[in-house]
Structure formats: structure tokens, C-alpha cells
C-alpha atoms as one frame of an Amber mdcrd trajectory, in Angstrom:
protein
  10.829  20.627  23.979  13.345  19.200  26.277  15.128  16.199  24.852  14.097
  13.932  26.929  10.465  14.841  26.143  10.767  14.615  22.501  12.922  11.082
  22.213   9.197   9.771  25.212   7.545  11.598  21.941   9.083   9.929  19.642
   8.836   6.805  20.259   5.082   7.046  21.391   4.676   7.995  17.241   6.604
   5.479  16.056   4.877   2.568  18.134   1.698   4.341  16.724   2.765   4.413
  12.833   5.009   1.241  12.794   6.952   1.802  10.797   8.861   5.890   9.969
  11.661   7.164   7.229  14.118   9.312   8.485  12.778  12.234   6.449   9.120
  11.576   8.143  11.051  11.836  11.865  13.159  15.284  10.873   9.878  16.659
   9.231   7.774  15.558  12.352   9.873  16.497  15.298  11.726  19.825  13.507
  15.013  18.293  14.066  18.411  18.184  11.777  19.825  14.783  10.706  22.323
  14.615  13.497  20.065  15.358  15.973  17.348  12.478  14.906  20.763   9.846
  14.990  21.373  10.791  18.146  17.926  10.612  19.655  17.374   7.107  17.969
  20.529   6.055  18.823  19.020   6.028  22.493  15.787   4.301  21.047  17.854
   1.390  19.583  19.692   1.173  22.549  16.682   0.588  24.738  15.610  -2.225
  22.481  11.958  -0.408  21.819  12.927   0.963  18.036  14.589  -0.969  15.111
  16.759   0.035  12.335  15.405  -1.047   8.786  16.093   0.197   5.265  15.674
   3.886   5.279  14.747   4.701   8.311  12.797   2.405  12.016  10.513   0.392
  13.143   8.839  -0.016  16.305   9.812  -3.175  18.362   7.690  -3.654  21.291
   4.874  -5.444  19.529   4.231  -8.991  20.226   6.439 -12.288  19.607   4.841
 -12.858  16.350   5.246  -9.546  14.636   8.720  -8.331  16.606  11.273  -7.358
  14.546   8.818  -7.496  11.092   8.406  -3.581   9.580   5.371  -5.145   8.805
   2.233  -5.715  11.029   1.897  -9.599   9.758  -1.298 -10.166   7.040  -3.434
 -11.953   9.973  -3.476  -8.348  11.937  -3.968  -6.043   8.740  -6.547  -8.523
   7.464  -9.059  -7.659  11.249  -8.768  -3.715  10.444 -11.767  -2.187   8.643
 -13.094  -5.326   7.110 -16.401  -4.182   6.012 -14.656  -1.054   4.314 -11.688
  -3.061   2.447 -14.782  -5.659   1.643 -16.829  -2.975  -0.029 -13.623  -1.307
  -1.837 -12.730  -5.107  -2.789 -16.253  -5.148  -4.740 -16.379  -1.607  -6.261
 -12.850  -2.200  -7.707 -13.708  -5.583  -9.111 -17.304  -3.818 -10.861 -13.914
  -1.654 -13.195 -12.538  -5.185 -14.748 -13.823  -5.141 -18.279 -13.915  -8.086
 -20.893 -10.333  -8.743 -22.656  -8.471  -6.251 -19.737  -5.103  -7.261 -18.972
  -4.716  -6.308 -15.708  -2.295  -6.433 -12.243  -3.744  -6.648  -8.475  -1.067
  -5.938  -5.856  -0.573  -7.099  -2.506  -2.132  -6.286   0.054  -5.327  -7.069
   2.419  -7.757  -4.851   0.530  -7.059  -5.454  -2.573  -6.993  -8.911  -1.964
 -10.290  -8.709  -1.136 -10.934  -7.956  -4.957 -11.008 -12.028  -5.072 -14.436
 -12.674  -4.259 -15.933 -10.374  -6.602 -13.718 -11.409  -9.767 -16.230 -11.130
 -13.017 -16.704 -15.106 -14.129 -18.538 -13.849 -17.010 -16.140 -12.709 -19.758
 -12.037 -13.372 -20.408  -9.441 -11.274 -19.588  -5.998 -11.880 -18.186  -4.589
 -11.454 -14.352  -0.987 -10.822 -13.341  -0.702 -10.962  -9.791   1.698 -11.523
  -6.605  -1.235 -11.545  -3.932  -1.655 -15.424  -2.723  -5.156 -14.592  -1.454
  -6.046 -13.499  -5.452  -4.017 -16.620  -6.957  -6.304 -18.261  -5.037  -9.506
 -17.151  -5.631  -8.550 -16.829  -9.457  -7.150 -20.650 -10.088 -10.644 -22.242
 -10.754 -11.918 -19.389 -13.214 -12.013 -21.132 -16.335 -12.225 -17.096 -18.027
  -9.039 -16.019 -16.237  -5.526 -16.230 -17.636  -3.808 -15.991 -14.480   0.159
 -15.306 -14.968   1.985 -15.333 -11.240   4.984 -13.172 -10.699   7.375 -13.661
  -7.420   9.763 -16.521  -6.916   9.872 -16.088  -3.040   6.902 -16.063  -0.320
   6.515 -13.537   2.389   4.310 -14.947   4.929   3.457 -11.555   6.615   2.241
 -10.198   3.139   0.942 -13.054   1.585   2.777 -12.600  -1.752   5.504 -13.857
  -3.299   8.244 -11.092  -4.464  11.566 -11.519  -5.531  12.145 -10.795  -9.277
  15.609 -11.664 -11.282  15.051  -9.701 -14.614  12.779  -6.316 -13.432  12.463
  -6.178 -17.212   9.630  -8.812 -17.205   7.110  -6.379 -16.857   8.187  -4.925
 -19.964   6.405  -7.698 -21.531   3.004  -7.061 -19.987   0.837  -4.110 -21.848
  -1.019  -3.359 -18.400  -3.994  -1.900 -18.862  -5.269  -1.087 -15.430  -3.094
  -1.916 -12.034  -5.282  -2.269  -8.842  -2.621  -0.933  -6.449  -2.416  -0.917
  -2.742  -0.113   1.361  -0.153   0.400   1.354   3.637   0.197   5.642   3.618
  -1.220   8.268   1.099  -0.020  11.943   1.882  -0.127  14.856  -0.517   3.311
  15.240  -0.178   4.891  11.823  -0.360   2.613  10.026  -2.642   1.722   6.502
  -1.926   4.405   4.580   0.330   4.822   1.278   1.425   7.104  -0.517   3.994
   8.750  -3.262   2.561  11.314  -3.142   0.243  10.603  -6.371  -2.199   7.416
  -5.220  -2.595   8.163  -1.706  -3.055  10.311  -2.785  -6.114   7.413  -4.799
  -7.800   4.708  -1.892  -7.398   7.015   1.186  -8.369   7.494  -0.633 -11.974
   4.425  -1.945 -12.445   2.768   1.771 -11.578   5.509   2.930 -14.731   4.242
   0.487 -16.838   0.637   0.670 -16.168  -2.190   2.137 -18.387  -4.640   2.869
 -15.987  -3.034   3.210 -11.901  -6.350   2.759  -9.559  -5.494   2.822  -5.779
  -7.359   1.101  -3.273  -7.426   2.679   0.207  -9.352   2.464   3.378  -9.453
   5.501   5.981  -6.375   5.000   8.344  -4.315   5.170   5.048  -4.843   8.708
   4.444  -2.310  10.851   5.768   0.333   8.482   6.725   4.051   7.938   5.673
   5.692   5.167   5.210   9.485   4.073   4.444   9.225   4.079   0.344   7.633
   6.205  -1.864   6.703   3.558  -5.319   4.245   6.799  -6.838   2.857  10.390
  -6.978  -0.490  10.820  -5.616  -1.266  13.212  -9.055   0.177  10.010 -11.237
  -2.727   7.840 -10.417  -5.996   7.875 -12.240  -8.785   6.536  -9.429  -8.789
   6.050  -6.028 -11.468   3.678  -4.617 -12.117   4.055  -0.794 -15.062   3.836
   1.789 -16.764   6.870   3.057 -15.809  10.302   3.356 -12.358  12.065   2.199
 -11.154  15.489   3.736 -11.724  18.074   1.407  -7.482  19.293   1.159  -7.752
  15.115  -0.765 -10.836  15.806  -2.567  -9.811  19.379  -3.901  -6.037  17.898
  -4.705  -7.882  14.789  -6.789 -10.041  17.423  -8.704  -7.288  19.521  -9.549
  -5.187  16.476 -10.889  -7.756  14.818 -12.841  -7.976  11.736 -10.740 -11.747
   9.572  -9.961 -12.590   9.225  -6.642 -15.035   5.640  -6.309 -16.942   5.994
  -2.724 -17.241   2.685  -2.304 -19.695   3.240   0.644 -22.499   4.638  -1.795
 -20.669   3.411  -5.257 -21.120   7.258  -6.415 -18.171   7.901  -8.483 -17.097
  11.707  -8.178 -15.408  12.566 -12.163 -13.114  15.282 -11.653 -14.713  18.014
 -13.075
């Protein structure tokens, strides 16, 4: 591949992911570290990529999400609603009476909110606005809020000054959410605030249960917080390629199909 050919390559992948490590780009295009620096060099140059922590992100979207690593909450929030509404539910039917538990940012598992059991205590420590939210008038819910600062394009509030707060929660099940899943890289997110808050809270954690739509599988994104083996459920809508399925098996990890709420045990 001519040069020329793979930086017009390139760049149509990273306008398609977002948001790419510098491992991802080297892996992707076959190319040494030099050689990557050098062909986003150009990219940067042209105005059409950005440099962010640990590797770019693409900057030829619109006014109100140019510059962000993050497509803003509003724009995540319109993909796949009926599948992150379904996963919200089937999550939600896993909270059991006197669980302490955590639910991450993020648009699907915010969508955990509506379903929240009314019916029996147990206690919820959360960043995700749209879950503070929907949690506040439950009389049965002892809600505990982490996050001193607000990110509008997530809808959470991050920013922690002692990371050894979460020492003092016993989680017993963390509903956790990722911008990529890949057999290789584990679950990955793109912003670095957050990426701090989940990577402790899936060490601490009891129980790690990730909820994923489709487009999530097989994508990278800038920070790794967890194995894919480490977890212990994945809820999701409809079917999984069978190289997932076979990998969940042999690691002992649920799969929830939220379309037909079968749960697959590993065997």
C-alpha cells in the first residue's frame, strides 16, 4: 500500500471508530511506531485527526462534538434504543433485595433506571446522572453519589480525590458499561476520568456484569479498565458470533440475551 493510500485509509477508520490508541493503528495498518507518527503527523496537520491521551481522535464531526473523544450523550443515547432499552430491563431483573451495588456511566446502562426494583432495599453507588435521577424518589434505595465534577457529554460526574473510597464499598455486583469489547483488549473506554472510576470499581467488585449492545463488539478503544475473561455476565440484545460465545464458555462467564431473556450458563 502506497503511503498515500494508507494515511486516505487511515483516516477513513478513524472517522469511522472515533476515537483509536496507537497500538490499535500499528496493529491495524501493519506499521512500526515511527511510521504511524509520521503518517498522523500529516493527519494533525490537515486539521481532520486530534491528538488525545494515548493515542487520536477524529475531528471532522460537527460543532457540537469537535474536538470531544467522545460522541456527546445526546448522539450515543439515538443508537440502538430498543436494544440498550431491553438490556436496561434484563440487567435491572439481577438486583436482588439487600445488594449493594454500582451502575456505571453510560447510555445503556443508564437505561437500567426505569426498571429499578421499588419492591425491596438495597443500596446504589453510582456516577450516571440519568440513574441519580431515576433513583432519588425510591424511598427503598440508599443512593450514595460518587464524582465531584460533571461531564456533560457523559452525563456523569467523575473526578475522585482519594481513589481509596471505593475501598469502603463491599460491591457486590457492578453493572459496567464500555465503548469496545475485543478478545484481545478486553473492555475499553475513551475517556480518561471515567476510565479511572470503572478500572477500580471492576477490582473491587464481587460480581462484574457488562452491558453491551451490538456495535460494541469488536471495537477498540483508547483504555483498557478490564479483561474480557475477568467479568462474570454479559447482558446484550440478539445474537453473538460464535469466536464470543465459545471464548465466554471457556471462561466461565453468563451470557443474558436480552432479546429472548434466555440466559446461556456456561457449561
Amino acid at each position: 500500500m502506497l503511503r498515500k493510500e494508507r494515511i486516505d485509509a487511515m483516516q477513513a477508520y478513524i472517522s469511522d471508530v472515533k476515537t483509536a490508541s496507537m497500538k490499535e493503528l500499528e496493529d491495524k495498518f501493519d506499521i512500526a511506531p515511527s511510521t504511524l507518527r509520521r503518517d498522523l503527523a500529516s493527519l494533525i496537520a490537515a486539521g481532520t485527526v486530534k491528538k488525545v491521551y494515548g493515542g487520536v481522535t477524529d475531528n471532522t464531526t460537527t460543532p457540537s462534538t469537535k474536538g470531544n473523544a467522545l460522541t456527546v450523550y445526546s448522539e450515543r443515547q439515538l443508537a440502538a434504543p430498543t436494544e440498550k432499552h431491553q438490556i436496561g430491563r434484563a440487567a435491572a431483573q439481577l438486583i436482588e433485595p439487600e445488594d449493594l451495588i454500582f451502575i456505571d456511566s453510560g447510555t445503556t446502562t443508564a437505561e437500567m433506571g426505569g426498571f429499578l426494583p421499588t419492591d425491596f432495599p438495597f443500596t446504589l453507588v453510582t456516577n450516571n446522572l440519568q440513574i441519580i435521577n431515576q433513583a432519588a424518589p425510591l424511598a427503598n434505595i440508599k443512593l450514595v453519589i460518587i464524582g465531584m465534577n460533571f461531564d456533560r457529554r457523559t452525563q456523569s460526574f467523575t473526578g475522585i480525590d482519594d481513589m481509596n473510597i471505593f475501598s469502603r464499598f463491599n460491591i457486590g455486583k457492578a453493572f459496567m458499561a464500555a465503548t469496545g469489547i475485543s478478545l484481545t483488549r478486553g473492555l475499553s473506554n475513551s475517556e480518561y476520568n471515567e476510565y479511572l472510576i470503572k478500572a477500580e470499581i471492576f477490582k473491587k467488585a464481587h460480581r462484574k456484569i457488562l452491558l453491551i449492545d451490538q456495535s460494541k463488539f469488536g471495537r477498540v478503544s483508547l483504555l483498557t479498565y478490564g479483561a474480557l475473561q475477568d467479568i462474570d455476565a454479559i447482558v446484550t440484545y440478539g445474537n453473538v458470533d460464535a469466536k464470543y460465545r465459545d471464548f465466554l464458555t471457556e471462561n466461565n462467564v453468563q451470557l443474558i440475551n436480552a432479546k429472548t431473556q434466555q440466559a446461556v450458563s456456561p457449561s
